[in-house]
N, C-alpha and C positions, 0 to 999 in steps of 0.2 A: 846910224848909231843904234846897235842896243842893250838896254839893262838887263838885267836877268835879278830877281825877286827871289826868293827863299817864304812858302807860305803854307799854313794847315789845310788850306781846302782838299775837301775830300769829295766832296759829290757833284756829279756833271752839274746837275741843279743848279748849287750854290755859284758853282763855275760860270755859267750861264748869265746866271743877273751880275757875278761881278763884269764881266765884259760889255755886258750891256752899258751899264754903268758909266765905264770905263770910256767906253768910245761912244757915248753922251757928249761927257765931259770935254774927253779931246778927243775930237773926233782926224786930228793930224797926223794921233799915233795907228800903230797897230799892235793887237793885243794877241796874245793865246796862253792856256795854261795847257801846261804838261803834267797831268795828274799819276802818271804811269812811273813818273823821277820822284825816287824818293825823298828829296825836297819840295816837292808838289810845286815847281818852278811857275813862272809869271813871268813871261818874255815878253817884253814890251820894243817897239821897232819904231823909230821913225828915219827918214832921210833928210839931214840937214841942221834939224834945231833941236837944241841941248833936249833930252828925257828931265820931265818934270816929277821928281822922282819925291818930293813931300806932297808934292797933289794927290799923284798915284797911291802913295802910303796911306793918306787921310781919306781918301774917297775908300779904298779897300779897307780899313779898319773901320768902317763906320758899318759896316758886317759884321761886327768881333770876329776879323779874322786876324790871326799872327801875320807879320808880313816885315821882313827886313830886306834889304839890299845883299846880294849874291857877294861874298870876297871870293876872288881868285885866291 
């Protein structure tokens, strides 16, 4: 299964400790951002169990970064 995120991050930097973070947290998923998409995307991947997608939210806004869920 994966989500795709909509997010302001802009510097590998910032990029870096949010993943870290991330895959702290849940270390089940698998994380990467695509800083190069004009949506500065946050693809999140796991196989199997549902994407925890207000954990994901709350742990990345606690960076003040914007972060909403990708619509098709």
């Amino acid at each position: 299964m994966v989500e795709i995120f909509k997010t302001n991050v802009k510097s590998k930097r910032l990029a870096g400790k949010v993943l870290k973070s991330l895959q702290s947290h849940l270390p089940a998923f698998q994380f990467n951002f695509d800083l190069d998409d004009c949506d500065r995307i946050l693809r999140v991947q796991t196989s199997g169990c549902p994407v925890e997608c207000v954990k994901i939210i709350h742990i990345v806004k606690g960076y003040e970064i914007d972060i909403s869920l990708f619509e098709d």
